[in-house]
ROBA-271922 format. One record per residue (C-alpha): residue number from 1; x, y, z. Coordinates in steps of 0.05 Angstrom, whole numbers, plus 5000, padded with zeros to 4 digits. Layout:
<sites>
[site NUM, [X, Y, Z]]
...
</sites>
This chain:
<sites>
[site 1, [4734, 4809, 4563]]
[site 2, [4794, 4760, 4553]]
[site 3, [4855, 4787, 4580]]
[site 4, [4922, 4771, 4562]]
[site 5, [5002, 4762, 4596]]
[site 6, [5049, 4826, 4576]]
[site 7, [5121, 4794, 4566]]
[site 8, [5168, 4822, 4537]]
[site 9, [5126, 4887, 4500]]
[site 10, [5076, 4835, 4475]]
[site 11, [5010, 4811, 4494]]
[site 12, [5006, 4735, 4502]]
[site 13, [4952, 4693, 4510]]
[site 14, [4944, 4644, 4570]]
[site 15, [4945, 4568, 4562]]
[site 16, [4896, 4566, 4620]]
[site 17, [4850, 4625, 4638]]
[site 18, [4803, 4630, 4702]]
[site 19, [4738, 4669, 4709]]
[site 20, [4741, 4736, 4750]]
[site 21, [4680, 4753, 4782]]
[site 22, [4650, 4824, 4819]]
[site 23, [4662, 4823, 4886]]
[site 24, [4596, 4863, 4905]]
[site 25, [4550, 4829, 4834]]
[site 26, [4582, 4763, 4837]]
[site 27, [4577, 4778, 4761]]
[site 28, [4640, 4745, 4707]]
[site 29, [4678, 4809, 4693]]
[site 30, [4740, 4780, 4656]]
[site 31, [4776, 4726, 4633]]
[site 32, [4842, 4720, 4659]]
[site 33, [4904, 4687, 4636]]
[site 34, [4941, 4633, 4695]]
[site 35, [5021, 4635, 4679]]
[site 36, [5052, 4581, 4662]]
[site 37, [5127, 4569, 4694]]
[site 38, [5155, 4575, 4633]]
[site 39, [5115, 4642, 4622]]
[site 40, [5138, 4666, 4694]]
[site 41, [5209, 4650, 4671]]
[site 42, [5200, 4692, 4604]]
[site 43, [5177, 4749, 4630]]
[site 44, [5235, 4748, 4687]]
[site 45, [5288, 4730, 4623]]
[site 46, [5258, 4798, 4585]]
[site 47, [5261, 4837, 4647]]
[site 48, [5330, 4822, 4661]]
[site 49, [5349, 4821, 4578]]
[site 50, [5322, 4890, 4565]]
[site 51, [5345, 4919, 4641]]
[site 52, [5396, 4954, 4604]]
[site 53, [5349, 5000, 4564]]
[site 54, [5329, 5032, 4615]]
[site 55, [5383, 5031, 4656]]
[site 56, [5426, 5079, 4612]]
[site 57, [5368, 5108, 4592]]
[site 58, [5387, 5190, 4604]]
[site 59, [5341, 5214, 4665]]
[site 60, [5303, 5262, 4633]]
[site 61, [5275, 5211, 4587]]
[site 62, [5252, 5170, 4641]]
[site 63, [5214, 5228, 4665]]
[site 64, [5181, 5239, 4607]]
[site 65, [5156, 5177, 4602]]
[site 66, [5136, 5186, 4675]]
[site 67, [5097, 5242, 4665]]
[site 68, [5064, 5210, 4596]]
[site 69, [5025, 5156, 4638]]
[site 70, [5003, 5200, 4686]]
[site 71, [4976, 5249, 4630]]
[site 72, [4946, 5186, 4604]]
[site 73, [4915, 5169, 4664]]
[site 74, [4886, 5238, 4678]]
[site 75, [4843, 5236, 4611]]
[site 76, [4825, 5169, 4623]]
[site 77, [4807, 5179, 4703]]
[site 78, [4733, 5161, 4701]]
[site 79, [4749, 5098, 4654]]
[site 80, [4810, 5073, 4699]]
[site 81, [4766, 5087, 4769]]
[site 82, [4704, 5051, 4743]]
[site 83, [4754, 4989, 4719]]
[site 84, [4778, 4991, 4803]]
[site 85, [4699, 4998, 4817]]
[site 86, [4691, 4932, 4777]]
[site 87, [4744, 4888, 4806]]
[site 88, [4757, 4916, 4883]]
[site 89, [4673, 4931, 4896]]
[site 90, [4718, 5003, 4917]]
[site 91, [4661, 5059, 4919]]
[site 92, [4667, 5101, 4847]]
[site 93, [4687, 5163, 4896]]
[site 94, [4736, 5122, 4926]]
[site 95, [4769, 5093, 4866]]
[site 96, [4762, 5165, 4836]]
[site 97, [4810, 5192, 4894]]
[site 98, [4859, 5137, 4884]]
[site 99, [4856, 5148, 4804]]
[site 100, [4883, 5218, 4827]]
[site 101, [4925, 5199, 4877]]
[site 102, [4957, 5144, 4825]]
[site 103, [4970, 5208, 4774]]
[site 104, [4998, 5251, 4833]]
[site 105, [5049, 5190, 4852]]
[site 106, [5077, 5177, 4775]]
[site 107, [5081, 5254, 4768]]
[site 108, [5129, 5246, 4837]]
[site 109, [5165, 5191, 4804]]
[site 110, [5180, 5236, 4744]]
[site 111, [5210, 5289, 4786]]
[site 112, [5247, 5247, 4829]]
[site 113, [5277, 5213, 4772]]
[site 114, [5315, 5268, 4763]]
[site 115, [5338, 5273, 4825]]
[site 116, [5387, 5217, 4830]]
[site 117, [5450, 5233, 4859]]
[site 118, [5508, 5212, 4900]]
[site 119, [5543, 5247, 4955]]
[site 120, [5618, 5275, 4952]]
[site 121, [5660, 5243, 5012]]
[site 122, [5700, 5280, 5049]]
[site 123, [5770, 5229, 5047]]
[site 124, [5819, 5275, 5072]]
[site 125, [5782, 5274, 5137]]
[site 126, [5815, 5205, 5154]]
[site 127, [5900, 5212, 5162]]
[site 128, [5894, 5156, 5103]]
[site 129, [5842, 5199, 5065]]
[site 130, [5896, 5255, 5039]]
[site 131, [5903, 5269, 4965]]
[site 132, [5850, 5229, 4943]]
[site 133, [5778, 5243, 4912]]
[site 134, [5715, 5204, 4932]]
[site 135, [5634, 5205, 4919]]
[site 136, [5578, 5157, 4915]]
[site 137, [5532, 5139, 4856]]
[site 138, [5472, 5105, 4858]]
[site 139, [5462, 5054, 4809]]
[site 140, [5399, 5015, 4791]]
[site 141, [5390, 4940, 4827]]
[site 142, [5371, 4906, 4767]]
[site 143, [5309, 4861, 4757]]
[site 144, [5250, 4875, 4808]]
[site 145, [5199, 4834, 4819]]
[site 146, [5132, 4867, 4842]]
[site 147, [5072, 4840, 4884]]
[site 148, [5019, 4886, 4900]]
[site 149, [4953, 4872, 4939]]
[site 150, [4875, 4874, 4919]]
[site 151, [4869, 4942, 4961]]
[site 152, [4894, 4996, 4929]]
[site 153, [4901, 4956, 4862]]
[site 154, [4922, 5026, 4814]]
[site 155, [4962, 5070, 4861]]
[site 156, [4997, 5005, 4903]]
[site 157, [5022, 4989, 4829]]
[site 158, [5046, 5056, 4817]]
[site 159, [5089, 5055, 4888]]
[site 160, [5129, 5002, 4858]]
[site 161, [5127, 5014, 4785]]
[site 162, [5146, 5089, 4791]]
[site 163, [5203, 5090, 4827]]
[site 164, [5226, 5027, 4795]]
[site 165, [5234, 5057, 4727]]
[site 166, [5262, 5125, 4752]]
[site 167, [5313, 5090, 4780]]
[site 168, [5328, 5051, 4719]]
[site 169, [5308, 4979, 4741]]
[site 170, [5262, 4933, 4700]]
[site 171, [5199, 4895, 4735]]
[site 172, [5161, 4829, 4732]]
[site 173, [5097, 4851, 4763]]
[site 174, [5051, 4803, 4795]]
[site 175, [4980, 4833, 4818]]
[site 176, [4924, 4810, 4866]]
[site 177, [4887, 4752, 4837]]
[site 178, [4819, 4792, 4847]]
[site 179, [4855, 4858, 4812]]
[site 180, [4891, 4848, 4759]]
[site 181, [4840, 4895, 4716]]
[site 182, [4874, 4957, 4739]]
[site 183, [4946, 4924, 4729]]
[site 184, [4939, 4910, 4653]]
[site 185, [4907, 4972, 4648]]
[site 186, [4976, 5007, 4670]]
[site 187, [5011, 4967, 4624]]
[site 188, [4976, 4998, 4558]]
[site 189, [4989, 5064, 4583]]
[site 190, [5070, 5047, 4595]]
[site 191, [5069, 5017, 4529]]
[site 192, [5024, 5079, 4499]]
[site 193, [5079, 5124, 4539]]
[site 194, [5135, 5103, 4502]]
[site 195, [5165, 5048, 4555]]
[site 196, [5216, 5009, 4518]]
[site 197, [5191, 4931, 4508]]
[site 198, [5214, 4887, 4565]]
[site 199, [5222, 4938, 4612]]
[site 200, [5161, 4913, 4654]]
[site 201, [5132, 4852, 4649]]
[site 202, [5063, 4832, 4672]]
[site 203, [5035, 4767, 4695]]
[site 204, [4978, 4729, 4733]]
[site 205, [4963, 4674, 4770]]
[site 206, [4964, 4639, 4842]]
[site 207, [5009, 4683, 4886]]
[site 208, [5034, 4615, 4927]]
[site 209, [5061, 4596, 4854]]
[site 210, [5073, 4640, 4814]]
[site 211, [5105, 4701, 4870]]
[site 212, [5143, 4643, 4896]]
[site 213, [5178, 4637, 4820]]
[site 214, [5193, 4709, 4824]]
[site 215, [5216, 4718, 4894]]
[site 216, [5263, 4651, 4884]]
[site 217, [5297, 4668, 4818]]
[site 218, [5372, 4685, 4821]]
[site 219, [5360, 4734, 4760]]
[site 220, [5302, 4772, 4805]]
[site 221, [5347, 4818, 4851]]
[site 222, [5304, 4858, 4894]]
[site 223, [5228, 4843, 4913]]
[site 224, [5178, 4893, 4935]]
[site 225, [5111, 4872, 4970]]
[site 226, [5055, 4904, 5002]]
[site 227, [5007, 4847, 5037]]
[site 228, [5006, 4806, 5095]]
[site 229, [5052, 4798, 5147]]
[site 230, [5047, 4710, 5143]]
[site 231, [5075, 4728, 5073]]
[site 232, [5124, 4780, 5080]]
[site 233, [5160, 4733, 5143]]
[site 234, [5158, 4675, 5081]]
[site 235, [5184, 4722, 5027]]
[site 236, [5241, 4744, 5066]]
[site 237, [5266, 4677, 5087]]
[site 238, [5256, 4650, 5010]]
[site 239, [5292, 4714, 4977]]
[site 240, [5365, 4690, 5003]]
[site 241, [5415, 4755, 5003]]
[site 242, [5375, 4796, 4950]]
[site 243, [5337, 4861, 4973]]
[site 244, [5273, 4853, 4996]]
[site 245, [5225, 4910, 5010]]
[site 246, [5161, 4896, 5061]]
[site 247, [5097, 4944, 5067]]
[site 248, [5053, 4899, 5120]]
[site 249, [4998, 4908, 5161]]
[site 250, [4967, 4943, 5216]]
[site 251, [4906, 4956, 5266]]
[site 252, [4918, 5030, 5267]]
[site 253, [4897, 5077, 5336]]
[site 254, [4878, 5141, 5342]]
[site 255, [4885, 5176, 5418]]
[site 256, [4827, 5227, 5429]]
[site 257, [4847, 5284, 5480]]
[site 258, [4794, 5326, 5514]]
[site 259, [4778, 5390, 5498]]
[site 260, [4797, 5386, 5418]]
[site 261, [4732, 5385, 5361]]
[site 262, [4689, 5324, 5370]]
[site 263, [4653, 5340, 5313]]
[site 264, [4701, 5337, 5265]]
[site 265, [4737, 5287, 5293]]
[site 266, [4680, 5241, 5292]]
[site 267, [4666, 5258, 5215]]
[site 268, [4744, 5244, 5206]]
[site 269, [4741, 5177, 5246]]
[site 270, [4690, 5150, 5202]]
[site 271, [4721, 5158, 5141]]
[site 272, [4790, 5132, 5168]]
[site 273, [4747, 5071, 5188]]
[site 274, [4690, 5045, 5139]]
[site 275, [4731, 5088, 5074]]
[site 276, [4741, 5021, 5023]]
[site 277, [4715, 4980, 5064]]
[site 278, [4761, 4980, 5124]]
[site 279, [4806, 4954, 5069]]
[site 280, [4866, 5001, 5083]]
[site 281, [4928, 4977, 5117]]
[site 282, [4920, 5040, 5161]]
[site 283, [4846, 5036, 5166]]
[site 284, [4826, 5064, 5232]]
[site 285, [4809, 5005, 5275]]
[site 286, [4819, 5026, 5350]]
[site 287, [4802, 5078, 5382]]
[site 288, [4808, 5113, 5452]]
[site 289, [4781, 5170, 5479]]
[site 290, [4789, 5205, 5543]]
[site 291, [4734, 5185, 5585]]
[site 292, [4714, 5254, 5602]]
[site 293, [4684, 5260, 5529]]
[site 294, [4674, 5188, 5516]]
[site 295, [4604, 5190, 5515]]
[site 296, [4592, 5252, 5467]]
[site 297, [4640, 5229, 5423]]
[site 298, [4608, 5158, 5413]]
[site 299, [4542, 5182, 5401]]
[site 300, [4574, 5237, 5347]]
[site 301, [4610, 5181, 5312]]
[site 302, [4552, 5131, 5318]]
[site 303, [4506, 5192, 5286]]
[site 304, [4560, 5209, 5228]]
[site 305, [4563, 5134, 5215]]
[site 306, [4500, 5130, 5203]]
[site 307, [4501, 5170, 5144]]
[site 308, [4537, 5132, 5102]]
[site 309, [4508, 5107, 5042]]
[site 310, [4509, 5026, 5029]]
[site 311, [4507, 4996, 4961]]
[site 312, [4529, 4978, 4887]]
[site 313, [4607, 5010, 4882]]
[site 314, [4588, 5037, 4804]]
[site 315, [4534, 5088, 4846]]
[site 316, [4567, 5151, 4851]]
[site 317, [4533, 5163, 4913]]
[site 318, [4557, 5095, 4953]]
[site 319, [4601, 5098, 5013]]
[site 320, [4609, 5030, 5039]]
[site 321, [4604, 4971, 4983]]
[site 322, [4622, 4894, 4986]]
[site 323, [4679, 4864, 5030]]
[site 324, [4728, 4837, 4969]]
[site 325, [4707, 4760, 4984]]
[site 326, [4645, 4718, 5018]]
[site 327, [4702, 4694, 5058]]
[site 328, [4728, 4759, 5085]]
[site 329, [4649, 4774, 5114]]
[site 330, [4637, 4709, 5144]]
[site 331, [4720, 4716, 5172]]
[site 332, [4686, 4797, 5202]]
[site 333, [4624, 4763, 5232]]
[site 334, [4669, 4698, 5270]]
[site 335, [4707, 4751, 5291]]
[site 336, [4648, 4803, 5312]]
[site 337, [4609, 4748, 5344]]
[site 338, [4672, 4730, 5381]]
[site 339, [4681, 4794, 5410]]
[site 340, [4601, 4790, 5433]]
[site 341, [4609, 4722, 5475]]
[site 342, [4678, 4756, 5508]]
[site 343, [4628, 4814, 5526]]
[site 344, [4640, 4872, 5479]]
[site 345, [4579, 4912, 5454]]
[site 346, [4553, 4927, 5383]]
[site 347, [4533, 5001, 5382]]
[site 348, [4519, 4995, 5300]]
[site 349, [4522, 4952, 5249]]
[site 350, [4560, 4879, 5270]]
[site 351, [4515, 4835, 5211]]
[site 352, [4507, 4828, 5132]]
[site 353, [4455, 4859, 5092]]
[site 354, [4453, 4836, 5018]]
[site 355, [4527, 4803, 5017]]
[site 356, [4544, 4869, 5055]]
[site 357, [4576, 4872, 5122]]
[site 358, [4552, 4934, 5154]]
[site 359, [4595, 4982, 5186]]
[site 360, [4605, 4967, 5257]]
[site 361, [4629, 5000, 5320]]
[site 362, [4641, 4960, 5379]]
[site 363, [4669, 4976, 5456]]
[site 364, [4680, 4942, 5506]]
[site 365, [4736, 4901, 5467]]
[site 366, [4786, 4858, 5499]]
[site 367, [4850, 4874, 5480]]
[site 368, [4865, 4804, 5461]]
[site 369, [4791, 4799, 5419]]
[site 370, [4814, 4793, 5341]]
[site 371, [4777, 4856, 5331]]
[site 372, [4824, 4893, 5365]]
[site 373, [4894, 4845, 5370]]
[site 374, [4899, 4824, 5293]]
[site 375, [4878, 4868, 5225]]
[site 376, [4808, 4863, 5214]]
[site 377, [4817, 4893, 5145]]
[site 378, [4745, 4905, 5148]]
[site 379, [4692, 4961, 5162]]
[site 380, [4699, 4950, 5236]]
[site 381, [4729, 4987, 5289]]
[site 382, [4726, 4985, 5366]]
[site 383, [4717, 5049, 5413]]
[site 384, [4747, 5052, 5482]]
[site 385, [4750, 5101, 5543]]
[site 386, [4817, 5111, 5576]]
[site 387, [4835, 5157, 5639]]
[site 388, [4905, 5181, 5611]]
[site 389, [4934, 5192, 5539]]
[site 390, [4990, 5149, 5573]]
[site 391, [4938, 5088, 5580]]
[site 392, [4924, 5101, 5513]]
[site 393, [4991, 5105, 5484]]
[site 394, [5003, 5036, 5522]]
[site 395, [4943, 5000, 5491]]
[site 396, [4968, 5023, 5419]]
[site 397, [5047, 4996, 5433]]
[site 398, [5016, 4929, 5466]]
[site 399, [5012, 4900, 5394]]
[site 400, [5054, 4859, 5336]]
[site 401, [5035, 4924, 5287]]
[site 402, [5059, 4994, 5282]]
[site 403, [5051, 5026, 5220]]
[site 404, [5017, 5091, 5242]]
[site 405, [4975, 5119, 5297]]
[site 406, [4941, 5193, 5310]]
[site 407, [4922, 5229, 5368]]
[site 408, [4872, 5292, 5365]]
[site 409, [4896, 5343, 5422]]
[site 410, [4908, 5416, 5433]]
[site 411, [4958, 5409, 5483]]
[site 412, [5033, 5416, 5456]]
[site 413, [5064, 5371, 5502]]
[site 414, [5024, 5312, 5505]]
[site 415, [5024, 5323, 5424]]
[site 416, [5105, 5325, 5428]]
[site 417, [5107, 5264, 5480]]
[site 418, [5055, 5223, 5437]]
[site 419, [5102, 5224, 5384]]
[site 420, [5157, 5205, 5415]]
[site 421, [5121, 5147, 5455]]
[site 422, [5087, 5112, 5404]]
[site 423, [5115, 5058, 5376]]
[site 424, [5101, 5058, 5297]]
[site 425, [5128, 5086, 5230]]
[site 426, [5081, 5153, 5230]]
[site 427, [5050, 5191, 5284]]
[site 428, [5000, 5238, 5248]]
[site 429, [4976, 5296, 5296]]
[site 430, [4908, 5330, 5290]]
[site 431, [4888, 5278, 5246]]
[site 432, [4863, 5199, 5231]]
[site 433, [4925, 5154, 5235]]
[site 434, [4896, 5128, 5151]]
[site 435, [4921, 5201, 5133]]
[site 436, [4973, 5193, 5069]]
[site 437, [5004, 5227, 5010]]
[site 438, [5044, 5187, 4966]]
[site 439, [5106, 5237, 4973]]
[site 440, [5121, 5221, 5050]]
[site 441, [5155, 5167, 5074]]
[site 442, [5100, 5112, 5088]]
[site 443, [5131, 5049, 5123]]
[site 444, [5122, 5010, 5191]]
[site 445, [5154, 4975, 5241]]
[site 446, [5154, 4910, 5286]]
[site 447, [5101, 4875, 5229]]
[site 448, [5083, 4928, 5198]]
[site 449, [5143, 4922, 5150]]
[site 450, [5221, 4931, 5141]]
[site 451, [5219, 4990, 5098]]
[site 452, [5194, 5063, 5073]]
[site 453, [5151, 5079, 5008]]
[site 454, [5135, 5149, 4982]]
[site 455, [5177, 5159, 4915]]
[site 456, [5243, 5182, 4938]]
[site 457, [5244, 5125, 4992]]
[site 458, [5232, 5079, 4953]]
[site 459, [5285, 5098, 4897]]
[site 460, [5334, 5098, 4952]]
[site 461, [5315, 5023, 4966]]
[site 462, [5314, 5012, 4891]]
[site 463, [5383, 5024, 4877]]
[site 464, [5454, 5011, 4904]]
[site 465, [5510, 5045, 4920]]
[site 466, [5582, 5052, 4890]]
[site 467, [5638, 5087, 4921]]
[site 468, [5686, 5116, 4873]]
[site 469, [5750, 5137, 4905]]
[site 470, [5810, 5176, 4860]]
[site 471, [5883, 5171, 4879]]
[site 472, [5900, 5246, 4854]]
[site 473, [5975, 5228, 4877]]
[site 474, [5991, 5179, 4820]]
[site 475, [5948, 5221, 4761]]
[site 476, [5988, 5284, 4776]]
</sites>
């Protein structure tokens, strides 16, 4: 299939197209168009031309739209998760969760969309305040411009889209090279839904080229990106003054108490590991366990893993499929193989089995091995023994990341002190630091990012301001 560039409500073909290729078949899936400047710079023009239209467009229409895609979507959820299947090698149960959690997030958008408010301010609390009426309203940015990653290629769109329209901005979307499928996809449902032309824009090509057009133009006044942290630092010193919203990376931990359910927190652990892949920015990738219970709980989470199932991402009944490039295995295995001549220990998995890199536990990590010190974004995850939650705690803060971290434990206090101690954006009790839904506010710190997704946070980031203040002296 030959794709084409949505500018402006219309579908335009490429002057250049590339070949797009299954991650896990190696098979040509799509042709797809490469932007042209000029084409970046008409898409940017429509956004910013046609901002207006939905700008004073009344919030309950905005809604409605809203709420169209995501009906769309939910008659079309085995057609939309087998197009992620295709282009992200995600396992069809995988991509069929994040179909639902995609119709779940625009249904959020179209509630919160109504939701937009001000505040009244109290003036007369200030000597200079007296006879005079004040309150906020928040106003739409303008023109956003839009990068999302390979990962979550439907739902990641819909974090940005979503709250972008209820908020009344226009977008210039730019997706993952290797996902663009799921992107146009979107598109024809917005334009299906009603979405007046111009209002989002869609276009593909070479991030380093094209997302530096969009992140540099004047006319582009707030950026959103989920990816790496090497390109969120370079986004944020090319944007200048305009707004610029980060969603990074992590290694995620997870703190395992004594006395709390092994069982299930070994069948919890492996899905907040190997689920996509390892491809999840909070993908469970340390782990430390109280050495009391070290033991059982690696041989229970070496036995669970060991059930997954391995192969094509169209099987229904596949766990673990293809990392998203040949690159990204032979990056794992440098990186496994490094952590072997330091002196770690491969309890499962650590090689490639038909362009497949198996999942892997490993212990006896250094701290500074890339396994365990930079995002492995990969089914890979290390396992260590610790003395005190407080070591543990310690070895999760002793890194550039904090996005999220968990801790299993039936003890109140060290519960309540584990969430005040660790330093990241979420501390998810009783469960797998990978635990999300799209309502809550999802964000990091230190690398991890600058800012907070989940729809209402990220309306609040997607508009500005105004103060309004009345002199009731002079009108009466």
């Amino acid at each position: 299939m030959r794709k084409q560039l949505f500018i402006n409500g219309n579908w335009i073909d490429g002057e250049v197209y590339r070949e797009l290729f299954s991650p896990f078949s190696h098979e040509k899936i799509a042709e797809i168009p490469v932007a042209t400047m000029g084409q970046v710079e008409e898409a940017i023009d429509a956004a910013e031309k046609n901002q207006y239209k939905i700008a004073f467009m009344p919030l309950f229409e905005r809604a409605y739209i809203l709420n169209g895609v995501a009906d769309l979507l939910e008659k079309n959820r085995e057609k939309a998760a087998k197009l992620i299947s295709l282009e992200a090698a995600k396992p069809l149960k995988t991509a069929l969760v994040e179909v639902d959690r995609t119709v779940e997030t625009y249904k959020f958008a179209a509630e919160e969309a109504k939701r937009i408010h001000g505040k009244m301010i109290p003036m007369d609390a200030a000597k200079g305040g007296m006879n005079r009426l004040g309150y906020t309203i928040q106003e739409p940015v303008g023109v956003i411009g839009a990068i999302t990653p390979f990962n979550f290629p439907m739902n990641l769109v819909a974090h940005k889209i979503g709250p972008a329209i209820a908020a009344g901005n226009s977008l210039i979307l730019k997706p993952a090279e290797q996902t663009p499928l799921s992107a146009y996809y979107v598109a024809e449902l917005f334009e299906e839904a009603g979405l007046p032309k111009g209002v989002l824009n869609v276009v593909t090509g070479k991030g380093s080229i094209i997302g530096n057009q969009i992140v540099t133009n004047d006319k582009v006044k707030m950026i959103t990106f989920t990816g790496s942290p090497r390109v969120g630092k370079e986004i944020n010193v090319k944007a200048g003054l305009k707004k610029v919203s980060l969603e990074l990376g992590s290694n995620a931990g997870l703190l395992v108490d004594q006395h709390t359910n092994l069982d299930e927190i070994a069948k919890s652990s492996v899905v907040g590991a190997f689920s996509n892949q390892g491809q999840i920015c909070i993908s469970l990738q340390r782990i430390y366990v109280m050495q009391d219970v070290y033991e059982e709980f690696v041989k229970k989470f070496i036995a669970e893993t060991k059930k997954l199932t391995i192969g094509d991402p169209l099987d229904g009944q596949t766990d673990v499929s293809a990392l998203i490039t040949k690159a990204d295995v032979d990056r794992s295995l440098s990186w496994i193989e490094e952590a072997k001549s330091e002196g770690a220990k491969v309890l499962v998995g650590g090689y490639e089995k038909e362009g497949i890199l198996l999942p892997t536990i490993l212990t006896d990590v250094k701290t500074t091995s890339n396994v365990s010190s930079q995002e492995v974004f990969a089914p890979i995850v290390t396992v260590s023994s610790i003395k005190t939650i407080d070591e543990g705690i310690h070895l999760i803060n002793d890194s550039k990341y904090g996005l999220q971290a968990g801790i299993f434990t039936n003890d109140i206090q060290t519960a309540l002190d584990a969430s005040k101690k660790l330093e990241v954006g979420g501390v998810i009790i009783n469960d797998i630091p990978t635990f999300r839904v799209d309502q809550m506010p999802y964000g990091g710190v230190k690398e991890s990012g600058n800012t907070k997704e989940g729809i209402k946070y990220a309306i609040e980031e997607m508009t500005n301001t105004k103060l309004v203040v009345w002199n009731q002296k002079n009108t009466l």
